[in-house]
N, C-alpha and C positions, 0 to 999 in steps of 0.2 A: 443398261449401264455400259458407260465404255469399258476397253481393258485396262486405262488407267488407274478408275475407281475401284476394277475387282481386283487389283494387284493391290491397291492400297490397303483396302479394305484387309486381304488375307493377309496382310504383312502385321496388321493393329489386330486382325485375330492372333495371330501366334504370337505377339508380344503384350496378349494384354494383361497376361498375370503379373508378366515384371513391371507392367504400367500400373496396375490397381496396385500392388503391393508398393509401389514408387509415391505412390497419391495416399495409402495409410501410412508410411512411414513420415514422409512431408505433417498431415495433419498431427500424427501425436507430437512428432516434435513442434509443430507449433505448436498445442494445448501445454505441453511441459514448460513453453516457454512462456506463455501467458500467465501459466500458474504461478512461475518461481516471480513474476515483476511483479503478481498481485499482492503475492504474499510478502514481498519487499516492500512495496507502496503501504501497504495494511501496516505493517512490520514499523516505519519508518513513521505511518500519522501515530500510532498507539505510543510509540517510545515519547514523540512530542511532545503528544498529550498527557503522559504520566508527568515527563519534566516540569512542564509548568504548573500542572497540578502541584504537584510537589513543592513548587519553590527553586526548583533548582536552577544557578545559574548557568554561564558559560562555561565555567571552570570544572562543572560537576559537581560545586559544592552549592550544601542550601544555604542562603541570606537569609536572616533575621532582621527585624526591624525590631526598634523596643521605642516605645511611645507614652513621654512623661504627662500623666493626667492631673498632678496635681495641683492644677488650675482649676480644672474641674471640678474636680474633690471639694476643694476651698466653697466653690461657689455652688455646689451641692449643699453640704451642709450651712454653708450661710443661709441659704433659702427654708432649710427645715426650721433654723432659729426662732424666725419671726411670728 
């Protein structure tokens, strides 16, 4: 090896606790940041999906619909008559 590489070399031995400890600090914080978007994304389809379940509109509030049947009705029992 030249004296380049063994000077390199000793320079990454003596700093490589602050390096390994630089490369787990890097990894959690990305895992925590993974976490918090997964749990925002998850967070964000579940709220959706309760809204429309629910009925609810834009406004927050839920819509009704009411549906007159007695057309139906009428031609219901006209059929039972006969």
């Amino acid at each position: 090896m030249s004296q380049a590489k063994v000077d390199r070399y000793k320079k990454e031995k003596a700093n490589r606790k602050r390096t390994m400890q630089k490369e787990k600090i890097e990894r959690y914080t990305y895992g925590i940041i993974g976490a918090v978007v997964a749990v925002a994304v998850i967070s964000w389809a579940g709220y959706s999906f309760y809204s429309r379940a629910n009925g609810a509109d834009a406004s927050g509030e839920n819509s009704s619909v009411e549906i007159n049947t007695d057309a139906i009705d009428d031609y219901l029992s006209g059929l039972g008559g006969e």
